[in-house]
CHARMM internal coordinates of N, CA and C (Angstrom, degrees):
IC EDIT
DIST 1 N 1 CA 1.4365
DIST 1 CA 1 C 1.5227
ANGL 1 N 1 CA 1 C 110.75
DIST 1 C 2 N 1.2694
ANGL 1 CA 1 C 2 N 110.08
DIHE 1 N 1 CA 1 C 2 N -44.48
DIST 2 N 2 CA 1.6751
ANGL 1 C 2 N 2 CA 119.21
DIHE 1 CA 1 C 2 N 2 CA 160.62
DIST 2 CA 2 C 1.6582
ANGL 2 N 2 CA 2 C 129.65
DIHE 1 C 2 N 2 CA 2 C -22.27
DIST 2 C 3 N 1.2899
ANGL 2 CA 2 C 3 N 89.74
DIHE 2 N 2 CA 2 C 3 N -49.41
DIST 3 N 3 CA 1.8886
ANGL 2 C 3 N 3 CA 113.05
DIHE 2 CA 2 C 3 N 3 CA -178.37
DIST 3 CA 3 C 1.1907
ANGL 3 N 3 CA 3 C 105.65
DIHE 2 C 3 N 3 CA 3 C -92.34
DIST 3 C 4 N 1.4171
ANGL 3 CA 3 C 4 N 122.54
DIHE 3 N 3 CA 3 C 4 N -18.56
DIST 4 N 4 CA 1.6357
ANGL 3 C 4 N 4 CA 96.59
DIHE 3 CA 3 C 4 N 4 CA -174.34
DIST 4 CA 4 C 1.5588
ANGL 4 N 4 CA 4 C 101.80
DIHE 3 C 4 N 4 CA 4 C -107.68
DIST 4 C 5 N 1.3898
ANGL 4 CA 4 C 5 N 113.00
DIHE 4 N 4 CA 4 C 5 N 8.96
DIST 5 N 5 CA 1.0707
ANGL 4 C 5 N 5 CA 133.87
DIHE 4 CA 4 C 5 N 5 CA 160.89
DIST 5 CA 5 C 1.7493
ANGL 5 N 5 CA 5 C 114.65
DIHE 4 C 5 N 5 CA 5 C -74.94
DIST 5 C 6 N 0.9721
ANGL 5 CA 5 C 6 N 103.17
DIHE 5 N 5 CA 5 C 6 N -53.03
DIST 6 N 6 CA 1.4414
ANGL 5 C 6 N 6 CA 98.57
DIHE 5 CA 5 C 6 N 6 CA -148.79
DIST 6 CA 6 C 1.9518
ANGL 6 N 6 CA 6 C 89.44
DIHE 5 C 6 N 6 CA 6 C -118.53
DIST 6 C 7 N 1.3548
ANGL 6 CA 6 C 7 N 118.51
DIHE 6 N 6 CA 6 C 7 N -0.47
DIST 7 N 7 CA 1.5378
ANGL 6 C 7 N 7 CA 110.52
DIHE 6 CA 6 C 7 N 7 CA 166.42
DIST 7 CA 7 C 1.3141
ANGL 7 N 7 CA 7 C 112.00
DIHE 6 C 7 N 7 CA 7 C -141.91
DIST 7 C 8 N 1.1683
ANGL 7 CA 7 C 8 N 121.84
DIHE 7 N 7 CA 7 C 8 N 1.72
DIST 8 N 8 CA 1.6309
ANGL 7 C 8 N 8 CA 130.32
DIHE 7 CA 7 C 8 N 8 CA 147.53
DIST 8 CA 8 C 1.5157
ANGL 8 N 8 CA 8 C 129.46
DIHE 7 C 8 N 8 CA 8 C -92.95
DIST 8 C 9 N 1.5116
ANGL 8 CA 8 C 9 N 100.53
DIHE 8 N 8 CA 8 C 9 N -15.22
DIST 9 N 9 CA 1.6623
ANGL 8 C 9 N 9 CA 94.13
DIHE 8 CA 8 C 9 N 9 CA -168.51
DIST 9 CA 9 C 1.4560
ANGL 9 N 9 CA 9 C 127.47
DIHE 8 C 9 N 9 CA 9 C 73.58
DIST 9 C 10 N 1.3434
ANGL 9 CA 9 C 10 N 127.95
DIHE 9 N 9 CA 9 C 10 N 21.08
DIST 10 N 10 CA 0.8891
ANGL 9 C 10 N 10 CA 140.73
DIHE 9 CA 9 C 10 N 10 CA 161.63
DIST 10 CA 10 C 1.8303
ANGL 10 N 10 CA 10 C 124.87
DIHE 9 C 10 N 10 CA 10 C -52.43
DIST 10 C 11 N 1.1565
ANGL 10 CA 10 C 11 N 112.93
DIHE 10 N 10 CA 10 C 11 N 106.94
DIST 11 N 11 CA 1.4832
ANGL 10 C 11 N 11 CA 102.42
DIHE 10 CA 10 C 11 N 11 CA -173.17
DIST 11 CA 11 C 1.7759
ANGL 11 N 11 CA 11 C 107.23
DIHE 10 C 11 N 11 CA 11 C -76.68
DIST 11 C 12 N 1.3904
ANGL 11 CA 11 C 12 N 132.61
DIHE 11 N 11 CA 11 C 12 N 86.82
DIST 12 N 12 CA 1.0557
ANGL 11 C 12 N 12 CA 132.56
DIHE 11 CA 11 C 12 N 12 CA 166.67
DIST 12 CA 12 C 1.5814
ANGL 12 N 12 CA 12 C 128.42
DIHE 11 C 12 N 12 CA 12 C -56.15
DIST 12 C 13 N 1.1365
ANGL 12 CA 12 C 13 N 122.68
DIHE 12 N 12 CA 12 C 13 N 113.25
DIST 13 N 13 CA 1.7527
ANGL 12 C 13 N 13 CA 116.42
DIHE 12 CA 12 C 13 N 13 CA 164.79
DIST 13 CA 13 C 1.2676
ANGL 13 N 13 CA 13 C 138.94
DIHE 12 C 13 N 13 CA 13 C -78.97
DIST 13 C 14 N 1.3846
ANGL 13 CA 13 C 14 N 93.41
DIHE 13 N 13 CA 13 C 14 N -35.73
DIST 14 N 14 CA 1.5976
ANGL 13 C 14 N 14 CA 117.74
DIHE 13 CA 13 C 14 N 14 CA -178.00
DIST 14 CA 14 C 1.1446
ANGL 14 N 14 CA 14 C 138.86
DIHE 13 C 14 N 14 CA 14 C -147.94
DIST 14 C 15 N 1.2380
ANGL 14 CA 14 C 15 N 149.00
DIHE 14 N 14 CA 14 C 15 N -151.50
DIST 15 N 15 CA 1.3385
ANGL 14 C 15 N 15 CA 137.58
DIHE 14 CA 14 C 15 N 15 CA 92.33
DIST 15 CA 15 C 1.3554
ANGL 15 N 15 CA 15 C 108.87
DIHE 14 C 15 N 15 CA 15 C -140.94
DIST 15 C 16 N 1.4418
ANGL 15 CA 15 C 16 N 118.77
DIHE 15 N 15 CA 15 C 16 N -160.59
DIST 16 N 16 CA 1.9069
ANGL 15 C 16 N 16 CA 115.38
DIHE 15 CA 15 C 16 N 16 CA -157.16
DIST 16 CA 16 C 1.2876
ANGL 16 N 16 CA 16 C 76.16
DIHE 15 C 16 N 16 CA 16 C -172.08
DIST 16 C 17 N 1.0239
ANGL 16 CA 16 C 17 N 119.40
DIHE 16 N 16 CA 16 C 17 N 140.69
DIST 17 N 17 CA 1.4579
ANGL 16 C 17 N 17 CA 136.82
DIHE 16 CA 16 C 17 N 17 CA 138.42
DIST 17 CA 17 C 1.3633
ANGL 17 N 17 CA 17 C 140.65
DIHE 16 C 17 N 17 CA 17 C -73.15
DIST 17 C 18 N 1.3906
ANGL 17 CA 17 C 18 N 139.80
DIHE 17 N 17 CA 17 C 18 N 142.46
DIST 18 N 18 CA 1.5648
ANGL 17 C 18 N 18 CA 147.52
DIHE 17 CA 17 C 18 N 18 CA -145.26
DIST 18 CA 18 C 1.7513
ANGL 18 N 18 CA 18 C 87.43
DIHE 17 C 18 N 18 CA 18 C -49.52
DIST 18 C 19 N 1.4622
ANGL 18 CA 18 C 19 N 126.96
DIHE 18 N 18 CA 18 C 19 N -77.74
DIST 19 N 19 CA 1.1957
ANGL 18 C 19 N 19 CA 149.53
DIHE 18 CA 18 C 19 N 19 CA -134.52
DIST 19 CA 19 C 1.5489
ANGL 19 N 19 CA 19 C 113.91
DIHE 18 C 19 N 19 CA 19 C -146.97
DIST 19 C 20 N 1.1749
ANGL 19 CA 19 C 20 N 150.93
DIHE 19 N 19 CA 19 C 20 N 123.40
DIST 20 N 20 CA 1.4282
ANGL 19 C 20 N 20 CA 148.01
DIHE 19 CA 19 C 20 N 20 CA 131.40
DIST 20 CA 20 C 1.7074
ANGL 20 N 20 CA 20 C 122.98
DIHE 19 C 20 N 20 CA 20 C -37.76
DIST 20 C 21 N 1.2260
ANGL 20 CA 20 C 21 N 95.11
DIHE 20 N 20 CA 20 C 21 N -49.50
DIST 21 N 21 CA 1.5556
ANGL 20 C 21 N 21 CA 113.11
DIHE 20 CA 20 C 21 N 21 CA -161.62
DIST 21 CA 21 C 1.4871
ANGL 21 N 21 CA 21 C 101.75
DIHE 20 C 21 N 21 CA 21 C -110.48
DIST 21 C 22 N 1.2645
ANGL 21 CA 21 C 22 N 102.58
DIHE 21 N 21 CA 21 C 22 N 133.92
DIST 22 N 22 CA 1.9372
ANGL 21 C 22 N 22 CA 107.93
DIHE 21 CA 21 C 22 N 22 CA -175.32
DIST 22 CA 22 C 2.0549
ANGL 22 N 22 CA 22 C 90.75
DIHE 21 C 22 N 22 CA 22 C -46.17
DIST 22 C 23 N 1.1441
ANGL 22 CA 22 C 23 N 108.01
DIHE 22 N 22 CA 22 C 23 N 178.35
DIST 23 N 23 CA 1.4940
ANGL 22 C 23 N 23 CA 109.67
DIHE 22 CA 22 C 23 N 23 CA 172.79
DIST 23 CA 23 C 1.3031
ANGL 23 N 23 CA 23 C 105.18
DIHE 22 C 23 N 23 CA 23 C -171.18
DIST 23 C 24 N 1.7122
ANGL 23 CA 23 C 24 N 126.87
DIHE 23 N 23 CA 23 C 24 N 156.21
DIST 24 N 24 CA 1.2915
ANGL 23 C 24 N 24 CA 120.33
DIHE 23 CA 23 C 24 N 24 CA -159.79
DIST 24 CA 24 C 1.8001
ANGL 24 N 24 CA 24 C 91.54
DIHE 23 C 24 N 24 CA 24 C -102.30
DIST 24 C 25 N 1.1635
ANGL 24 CA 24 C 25 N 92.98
DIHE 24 N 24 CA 24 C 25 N 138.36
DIST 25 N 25 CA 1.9248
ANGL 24 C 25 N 25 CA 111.41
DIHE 24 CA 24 C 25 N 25 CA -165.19
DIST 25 CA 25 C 1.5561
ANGL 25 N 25 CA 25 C 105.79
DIHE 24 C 25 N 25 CA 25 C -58.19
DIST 25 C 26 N 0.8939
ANGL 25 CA 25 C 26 N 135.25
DIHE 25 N 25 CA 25 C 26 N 120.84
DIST 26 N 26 CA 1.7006
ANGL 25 C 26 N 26 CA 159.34
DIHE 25 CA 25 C 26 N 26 CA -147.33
DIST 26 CA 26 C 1.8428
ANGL 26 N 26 CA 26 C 91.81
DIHE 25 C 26 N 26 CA 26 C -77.22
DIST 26 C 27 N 1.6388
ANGL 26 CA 26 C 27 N 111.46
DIHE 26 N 26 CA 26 C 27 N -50.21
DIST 27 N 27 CA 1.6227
ANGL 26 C 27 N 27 CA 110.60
DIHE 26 CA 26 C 27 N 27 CA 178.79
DIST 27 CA 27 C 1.6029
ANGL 27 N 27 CA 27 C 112.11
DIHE 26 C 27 N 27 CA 27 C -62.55
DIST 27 C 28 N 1.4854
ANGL 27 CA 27 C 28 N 112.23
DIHE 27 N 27 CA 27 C 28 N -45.93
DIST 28 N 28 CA 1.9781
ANGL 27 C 28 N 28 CA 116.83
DIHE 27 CA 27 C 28 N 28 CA -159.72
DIST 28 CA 28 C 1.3435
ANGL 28 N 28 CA 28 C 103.94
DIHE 27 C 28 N 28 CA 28 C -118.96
DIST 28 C 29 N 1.2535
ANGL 28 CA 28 C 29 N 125.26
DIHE 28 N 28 CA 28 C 29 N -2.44
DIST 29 N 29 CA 1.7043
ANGL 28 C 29 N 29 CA 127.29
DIHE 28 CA 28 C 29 N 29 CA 177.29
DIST 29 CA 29 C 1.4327
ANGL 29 N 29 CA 29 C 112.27
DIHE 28 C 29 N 29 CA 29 C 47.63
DIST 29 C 30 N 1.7057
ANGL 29 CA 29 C 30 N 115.22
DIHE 29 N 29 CA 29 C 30 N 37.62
DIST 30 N 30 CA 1.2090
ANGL 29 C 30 N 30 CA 129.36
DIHE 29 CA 29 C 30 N 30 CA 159.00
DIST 30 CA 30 C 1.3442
ANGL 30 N 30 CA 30 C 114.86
DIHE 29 C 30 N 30 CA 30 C -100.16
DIST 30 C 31 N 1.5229
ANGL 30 CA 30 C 31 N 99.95
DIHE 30 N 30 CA 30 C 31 N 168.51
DIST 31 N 31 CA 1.5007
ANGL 30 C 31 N 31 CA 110.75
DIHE 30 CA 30 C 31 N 31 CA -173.88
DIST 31 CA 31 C 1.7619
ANGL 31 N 31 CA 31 C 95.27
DIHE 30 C 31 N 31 CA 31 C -113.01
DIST 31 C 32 N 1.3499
ANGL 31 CA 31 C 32 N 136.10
DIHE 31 N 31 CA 31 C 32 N -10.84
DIST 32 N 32 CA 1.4675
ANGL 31 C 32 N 32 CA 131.80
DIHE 31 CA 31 C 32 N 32 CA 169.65
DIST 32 CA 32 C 1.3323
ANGL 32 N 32 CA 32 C 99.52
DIHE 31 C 32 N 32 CA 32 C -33.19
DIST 32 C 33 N 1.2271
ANGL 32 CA 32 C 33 N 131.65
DIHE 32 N 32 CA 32 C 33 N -71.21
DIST 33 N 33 CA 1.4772
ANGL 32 C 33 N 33 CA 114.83
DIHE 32 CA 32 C 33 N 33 CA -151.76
DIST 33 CA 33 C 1.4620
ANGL 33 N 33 CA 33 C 102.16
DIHE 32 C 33 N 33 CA 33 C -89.53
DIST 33 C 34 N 1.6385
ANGL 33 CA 33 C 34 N 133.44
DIHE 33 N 33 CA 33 C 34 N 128.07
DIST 34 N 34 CA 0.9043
ANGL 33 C 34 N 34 CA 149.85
DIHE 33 CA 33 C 34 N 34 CA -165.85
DIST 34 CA 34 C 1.5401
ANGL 34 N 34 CA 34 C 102.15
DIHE 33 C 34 N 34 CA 34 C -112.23
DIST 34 C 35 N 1.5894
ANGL 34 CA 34 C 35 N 123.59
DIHE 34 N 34 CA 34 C 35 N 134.76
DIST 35 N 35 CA 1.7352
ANGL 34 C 35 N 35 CA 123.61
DIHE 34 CA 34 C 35 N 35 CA -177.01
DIST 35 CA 35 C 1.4082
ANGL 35 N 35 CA 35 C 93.28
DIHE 34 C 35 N 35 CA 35 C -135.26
DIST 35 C 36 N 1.2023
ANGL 35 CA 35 C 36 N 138.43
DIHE 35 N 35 CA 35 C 36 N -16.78
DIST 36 N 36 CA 1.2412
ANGL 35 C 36 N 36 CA 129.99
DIHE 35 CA 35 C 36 N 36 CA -169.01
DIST 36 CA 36 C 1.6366
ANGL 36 N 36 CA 36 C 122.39
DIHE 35 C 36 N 36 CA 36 C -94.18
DIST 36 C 37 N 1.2634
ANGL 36 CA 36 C 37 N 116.00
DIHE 36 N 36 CA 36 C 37 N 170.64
DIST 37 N 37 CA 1.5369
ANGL 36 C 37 N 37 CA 120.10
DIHE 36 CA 36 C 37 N 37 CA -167.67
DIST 37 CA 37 C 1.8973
ANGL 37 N 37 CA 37 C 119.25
DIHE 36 C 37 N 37 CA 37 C -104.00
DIST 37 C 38 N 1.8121
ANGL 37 CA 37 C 38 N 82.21
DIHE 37 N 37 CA 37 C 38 N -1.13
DIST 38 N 38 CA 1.5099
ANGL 37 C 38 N 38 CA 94.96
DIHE 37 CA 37 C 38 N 38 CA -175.81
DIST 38 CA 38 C 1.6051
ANGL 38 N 38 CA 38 C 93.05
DIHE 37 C 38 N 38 CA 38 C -126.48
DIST 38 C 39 N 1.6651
ANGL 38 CA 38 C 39 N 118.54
DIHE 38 N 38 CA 38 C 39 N 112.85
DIST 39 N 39 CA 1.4947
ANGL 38 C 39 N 39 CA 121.22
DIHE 38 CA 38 C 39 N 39 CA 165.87
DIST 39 CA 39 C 1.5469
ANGL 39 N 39 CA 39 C 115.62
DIHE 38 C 39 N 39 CA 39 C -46.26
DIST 39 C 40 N 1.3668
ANGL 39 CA 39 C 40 N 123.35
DIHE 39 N 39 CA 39 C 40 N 148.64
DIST 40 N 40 CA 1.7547
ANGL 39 C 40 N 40 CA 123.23
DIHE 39 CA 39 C 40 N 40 CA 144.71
DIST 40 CA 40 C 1.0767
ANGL 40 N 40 CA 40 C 107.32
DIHE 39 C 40 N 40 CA 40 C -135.42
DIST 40 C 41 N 1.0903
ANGL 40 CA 40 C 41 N 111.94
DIHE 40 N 40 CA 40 C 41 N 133.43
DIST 41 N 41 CA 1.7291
ANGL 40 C 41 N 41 CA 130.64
DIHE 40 CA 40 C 41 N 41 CA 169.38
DIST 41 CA 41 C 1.3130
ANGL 41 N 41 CA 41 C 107.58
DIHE 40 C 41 N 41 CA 41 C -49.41
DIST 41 C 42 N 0.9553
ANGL 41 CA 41 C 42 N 130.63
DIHE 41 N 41 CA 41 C 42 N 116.38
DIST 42 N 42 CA 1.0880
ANGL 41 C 42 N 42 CA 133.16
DIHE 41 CA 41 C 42 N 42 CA 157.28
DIST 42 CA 42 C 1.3990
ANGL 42 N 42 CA 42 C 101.12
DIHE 41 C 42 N 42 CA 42 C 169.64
DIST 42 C 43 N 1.9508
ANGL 42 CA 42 C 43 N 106.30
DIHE 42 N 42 CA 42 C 43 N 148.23
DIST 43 N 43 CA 1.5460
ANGL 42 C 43 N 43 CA 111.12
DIHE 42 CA 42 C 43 N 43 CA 177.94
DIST 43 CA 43 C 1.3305
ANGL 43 N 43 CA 43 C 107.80
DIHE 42 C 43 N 43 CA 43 C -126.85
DIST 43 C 44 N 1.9623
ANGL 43 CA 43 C 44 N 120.93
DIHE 43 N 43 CA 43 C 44 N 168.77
DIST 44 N 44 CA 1.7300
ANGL 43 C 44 N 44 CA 121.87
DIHE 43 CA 43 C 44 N 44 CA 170.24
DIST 44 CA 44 C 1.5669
ANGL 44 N 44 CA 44 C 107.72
DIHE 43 C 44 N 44 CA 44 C -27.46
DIST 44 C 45 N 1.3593
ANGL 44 CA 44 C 45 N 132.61
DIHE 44 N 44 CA 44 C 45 N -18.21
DIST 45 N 45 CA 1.6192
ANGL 44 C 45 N 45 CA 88.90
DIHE 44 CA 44 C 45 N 45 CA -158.43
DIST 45 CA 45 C 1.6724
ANGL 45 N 45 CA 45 C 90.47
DIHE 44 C 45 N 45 CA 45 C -117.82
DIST 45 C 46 N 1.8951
ANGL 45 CA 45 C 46 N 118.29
DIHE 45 N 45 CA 45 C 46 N 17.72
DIST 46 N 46 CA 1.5228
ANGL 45 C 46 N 46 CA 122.23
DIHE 45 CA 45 C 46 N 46 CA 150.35
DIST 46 CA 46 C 1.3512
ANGL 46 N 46 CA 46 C 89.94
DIHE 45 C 46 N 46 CA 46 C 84.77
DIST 46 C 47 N 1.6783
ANGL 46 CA 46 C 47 N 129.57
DIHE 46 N 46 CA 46 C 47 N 35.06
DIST 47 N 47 CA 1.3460
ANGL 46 C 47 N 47 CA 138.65
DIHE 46 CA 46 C 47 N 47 CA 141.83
DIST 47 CA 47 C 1.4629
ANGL 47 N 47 CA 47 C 128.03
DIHE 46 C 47 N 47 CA 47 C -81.19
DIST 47 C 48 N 1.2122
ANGL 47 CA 47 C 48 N 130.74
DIHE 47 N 47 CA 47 C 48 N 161.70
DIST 48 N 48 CA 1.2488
ANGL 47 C 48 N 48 CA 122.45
DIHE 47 CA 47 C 48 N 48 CA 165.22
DIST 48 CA 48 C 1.5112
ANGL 48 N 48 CA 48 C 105.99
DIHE 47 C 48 N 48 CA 48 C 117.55
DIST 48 C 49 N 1.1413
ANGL 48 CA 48 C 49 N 126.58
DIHE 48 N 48 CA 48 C 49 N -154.32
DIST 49 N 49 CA 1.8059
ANGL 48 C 49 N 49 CA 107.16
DIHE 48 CA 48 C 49 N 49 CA -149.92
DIST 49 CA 49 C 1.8772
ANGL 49 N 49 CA 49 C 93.23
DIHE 48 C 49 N 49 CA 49 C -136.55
DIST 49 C 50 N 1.2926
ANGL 49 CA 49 C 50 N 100.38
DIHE 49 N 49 CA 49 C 50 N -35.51
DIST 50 N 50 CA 1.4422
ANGL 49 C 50 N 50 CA 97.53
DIHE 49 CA 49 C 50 N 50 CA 163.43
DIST 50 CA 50 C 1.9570
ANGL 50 N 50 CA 50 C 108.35
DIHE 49 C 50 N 50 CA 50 C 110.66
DIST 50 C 51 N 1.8342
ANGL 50 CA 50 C 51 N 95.64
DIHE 50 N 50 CA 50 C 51 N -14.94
DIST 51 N 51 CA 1.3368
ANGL 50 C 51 N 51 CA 120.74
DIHE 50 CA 50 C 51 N 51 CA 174.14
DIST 51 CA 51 C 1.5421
ANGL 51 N 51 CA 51 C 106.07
DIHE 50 C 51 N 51 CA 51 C -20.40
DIST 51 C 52 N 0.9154
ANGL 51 CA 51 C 52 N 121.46
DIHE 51 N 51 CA 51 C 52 N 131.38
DIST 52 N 52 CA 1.9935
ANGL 51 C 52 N 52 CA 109.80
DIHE 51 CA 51 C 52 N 52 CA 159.22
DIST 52 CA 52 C 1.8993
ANGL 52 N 52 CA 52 C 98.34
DIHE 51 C 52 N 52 CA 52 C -121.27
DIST 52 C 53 N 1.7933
ANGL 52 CA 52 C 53 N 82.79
DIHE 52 N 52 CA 52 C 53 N 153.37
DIST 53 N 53 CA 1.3598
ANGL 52 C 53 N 53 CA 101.36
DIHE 52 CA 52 C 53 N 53 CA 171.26
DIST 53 CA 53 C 0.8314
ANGL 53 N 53 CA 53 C 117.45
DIHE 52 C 53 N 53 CA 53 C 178.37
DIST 53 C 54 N 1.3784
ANGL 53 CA 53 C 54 N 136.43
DIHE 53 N 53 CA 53 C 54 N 157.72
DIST 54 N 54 CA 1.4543
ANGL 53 C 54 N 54 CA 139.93
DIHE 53 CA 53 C 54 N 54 CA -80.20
DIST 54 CA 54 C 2.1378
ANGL 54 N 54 CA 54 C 81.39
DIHE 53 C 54 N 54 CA 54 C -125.25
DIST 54 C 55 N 1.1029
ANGL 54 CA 54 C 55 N 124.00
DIHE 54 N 54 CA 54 C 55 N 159.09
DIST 55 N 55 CA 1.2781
ANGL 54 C 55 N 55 CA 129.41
DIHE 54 CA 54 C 55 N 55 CA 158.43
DIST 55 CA 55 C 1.2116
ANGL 55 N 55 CA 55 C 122.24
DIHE 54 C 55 N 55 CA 55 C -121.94
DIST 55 C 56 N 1.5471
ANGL 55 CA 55 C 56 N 130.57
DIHE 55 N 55 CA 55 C 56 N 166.50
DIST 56 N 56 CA 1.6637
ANGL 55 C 56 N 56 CA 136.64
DIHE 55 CA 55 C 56 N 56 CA -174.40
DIST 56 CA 56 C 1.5392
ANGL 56 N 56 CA 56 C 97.28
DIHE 55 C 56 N 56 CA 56 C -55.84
DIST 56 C 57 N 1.4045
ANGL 56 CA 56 C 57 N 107.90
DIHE 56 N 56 CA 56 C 57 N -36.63
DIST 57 N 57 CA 1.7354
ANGL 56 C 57 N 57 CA 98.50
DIHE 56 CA 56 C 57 N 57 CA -171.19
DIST 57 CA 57 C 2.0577
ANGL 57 N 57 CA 57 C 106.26
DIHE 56 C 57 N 57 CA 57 C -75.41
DIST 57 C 58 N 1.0189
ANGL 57 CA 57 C 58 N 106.41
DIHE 57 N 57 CA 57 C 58 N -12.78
DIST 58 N 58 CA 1.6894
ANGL 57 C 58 N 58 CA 103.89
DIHE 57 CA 57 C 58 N 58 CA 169.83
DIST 58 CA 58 C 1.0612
ANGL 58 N 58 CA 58 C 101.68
DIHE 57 C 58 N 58 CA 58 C -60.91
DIST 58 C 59 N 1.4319
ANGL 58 CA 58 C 59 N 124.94
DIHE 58 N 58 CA 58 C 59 N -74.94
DIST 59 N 59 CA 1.5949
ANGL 58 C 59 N 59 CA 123.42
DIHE 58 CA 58 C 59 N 59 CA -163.34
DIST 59 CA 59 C 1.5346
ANGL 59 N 59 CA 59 C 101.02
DIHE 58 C 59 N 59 CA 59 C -45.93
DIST 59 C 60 N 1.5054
ANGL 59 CA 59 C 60 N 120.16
DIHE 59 N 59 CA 59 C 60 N -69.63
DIST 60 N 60 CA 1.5263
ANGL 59 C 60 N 60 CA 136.04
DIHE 59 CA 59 C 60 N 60 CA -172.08
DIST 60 CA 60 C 1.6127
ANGL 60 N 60 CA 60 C 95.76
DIHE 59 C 60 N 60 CA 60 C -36.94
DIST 60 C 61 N 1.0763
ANGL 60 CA 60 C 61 N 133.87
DIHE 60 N 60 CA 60 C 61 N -21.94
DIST 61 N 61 CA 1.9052
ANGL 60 C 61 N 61 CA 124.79
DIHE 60 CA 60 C 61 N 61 CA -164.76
DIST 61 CA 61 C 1.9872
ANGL 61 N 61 CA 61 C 89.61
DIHE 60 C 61 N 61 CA 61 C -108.39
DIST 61 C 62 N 1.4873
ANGL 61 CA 61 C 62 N 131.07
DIHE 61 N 61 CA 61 C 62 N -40.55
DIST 62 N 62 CA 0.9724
ANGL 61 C 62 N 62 CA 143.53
DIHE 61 CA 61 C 62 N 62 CA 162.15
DIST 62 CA 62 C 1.7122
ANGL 62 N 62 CA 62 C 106.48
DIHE 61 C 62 N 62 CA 62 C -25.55
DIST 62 C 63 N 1.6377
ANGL 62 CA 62 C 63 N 91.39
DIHE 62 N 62 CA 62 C 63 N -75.20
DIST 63 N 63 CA 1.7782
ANGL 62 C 63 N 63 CA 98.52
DIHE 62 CA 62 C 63 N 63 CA -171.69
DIST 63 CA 63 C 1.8539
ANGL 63 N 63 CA 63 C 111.11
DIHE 62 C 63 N 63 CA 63 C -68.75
DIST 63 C 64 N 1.0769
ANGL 63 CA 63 C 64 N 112.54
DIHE 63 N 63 CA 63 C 64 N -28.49
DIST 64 N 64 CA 1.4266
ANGL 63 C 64 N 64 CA 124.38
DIHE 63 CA 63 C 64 N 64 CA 171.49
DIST 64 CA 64 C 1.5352
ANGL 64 N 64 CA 64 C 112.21
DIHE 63 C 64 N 64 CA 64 C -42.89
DIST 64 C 65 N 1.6100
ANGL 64 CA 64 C 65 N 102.05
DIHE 64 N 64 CA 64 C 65 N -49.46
DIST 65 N 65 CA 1.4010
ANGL 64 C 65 N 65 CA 110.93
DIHE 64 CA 64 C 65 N 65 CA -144.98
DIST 65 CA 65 C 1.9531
ANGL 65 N 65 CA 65 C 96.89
DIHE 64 C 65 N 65 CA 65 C -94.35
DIST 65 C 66 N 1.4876
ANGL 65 CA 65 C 66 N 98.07
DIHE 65 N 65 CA 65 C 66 N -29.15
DIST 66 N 66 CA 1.3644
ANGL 65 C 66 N 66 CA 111.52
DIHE 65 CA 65 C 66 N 66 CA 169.62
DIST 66 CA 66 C 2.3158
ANGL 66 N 66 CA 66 C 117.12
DIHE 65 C 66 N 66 CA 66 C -65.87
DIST 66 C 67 N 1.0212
ANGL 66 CA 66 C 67 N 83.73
DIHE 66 N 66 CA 66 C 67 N -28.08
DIST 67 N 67 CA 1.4896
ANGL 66 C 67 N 67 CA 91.86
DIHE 66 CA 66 C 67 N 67 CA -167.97
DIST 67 CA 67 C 2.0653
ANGL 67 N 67 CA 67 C 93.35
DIHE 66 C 67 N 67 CA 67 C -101.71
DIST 67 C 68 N 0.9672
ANGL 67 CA 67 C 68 N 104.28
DIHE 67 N 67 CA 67 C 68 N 13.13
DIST 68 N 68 CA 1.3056
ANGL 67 C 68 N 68 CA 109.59
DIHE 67 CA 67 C 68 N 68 CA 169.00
DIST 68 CA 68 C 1.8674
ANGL 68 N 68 CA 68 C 115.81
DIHE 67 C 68 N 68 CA 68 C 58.40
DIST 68 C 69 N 1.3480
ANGL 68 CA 68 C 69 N 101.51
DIHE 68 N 68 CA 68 C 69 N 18.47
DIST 69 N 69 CA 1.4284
ANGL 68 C 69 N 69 CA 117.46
DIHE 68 CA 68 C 69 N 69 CA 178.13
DIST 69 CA 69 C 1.6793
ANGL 69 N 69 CA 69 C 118.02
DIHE 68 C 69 N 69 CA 69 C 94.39
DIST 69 C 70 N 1.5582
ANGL 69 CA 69 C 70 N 104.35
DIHE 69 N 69 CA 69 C 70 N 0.19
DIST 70 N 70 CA 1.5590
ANGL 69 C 70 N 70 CA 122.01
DIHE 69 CA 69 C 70 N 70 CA 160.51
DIST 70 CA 70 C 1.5585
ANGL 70 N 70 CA 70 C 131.69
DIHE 69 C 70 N 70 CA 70 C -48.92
DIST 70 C 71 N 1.5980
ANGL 70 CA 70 C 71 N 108.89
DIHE 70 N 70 CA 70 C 71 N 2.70
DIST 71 N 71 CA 1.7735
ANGL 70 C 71 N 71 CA 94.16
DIHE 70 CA 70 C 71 N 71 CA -136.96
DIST 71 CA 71 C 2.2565
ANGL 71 N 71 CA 71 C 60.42
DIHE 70 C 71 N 71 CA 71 C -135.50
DIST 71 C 72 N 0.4189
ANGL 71 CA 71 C 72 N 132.56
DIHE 71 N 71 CA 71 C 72 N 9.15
DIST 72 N 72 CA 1.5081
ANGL 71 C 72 N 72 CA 136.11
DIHE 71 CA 71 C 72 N 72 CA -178.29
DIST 72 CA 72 C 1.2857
ANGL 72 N 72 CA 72 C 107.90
DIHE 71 C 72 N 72 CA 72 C -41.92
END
COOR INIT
IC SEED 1 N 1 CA 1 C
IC BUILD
């Protein structure tokens, strides 16, 4: 996003990411594939406690978002 910023001319606004929160996949209504930056317990067969918490990629999107996308 950097380059097409700054050697394409791209007028950038934003960006957002897929998900925050793990979420059960919209195609297989599983929880295997995980996109989010905040864990929840829970697995395919709708066990697990539902707990959330936080992952390495939270902080990493935290300092990102603080450093204004500098820290890349």
């Amino acid at each position: 996003m950097r380059d097409a910023v700054n050697l394409d001319g791209v007028e950038l606004l934003g960006y957002t990411v897929w998900g925050c929160i793990d979420l059960v996949s919209a195609s297989t209504g599983e929880m295997k594939k995980r996109y989010g930056f905040i864990y929840v317990d829970k697995e395919n067969d709708g066990s697990g406690t539902l707990k959330r918490s936080k992952k390495d990629s939270f902080e990493w999107y935290k300092n990102v978002i603080a450093a204004n996308g500098e820290c890349l």
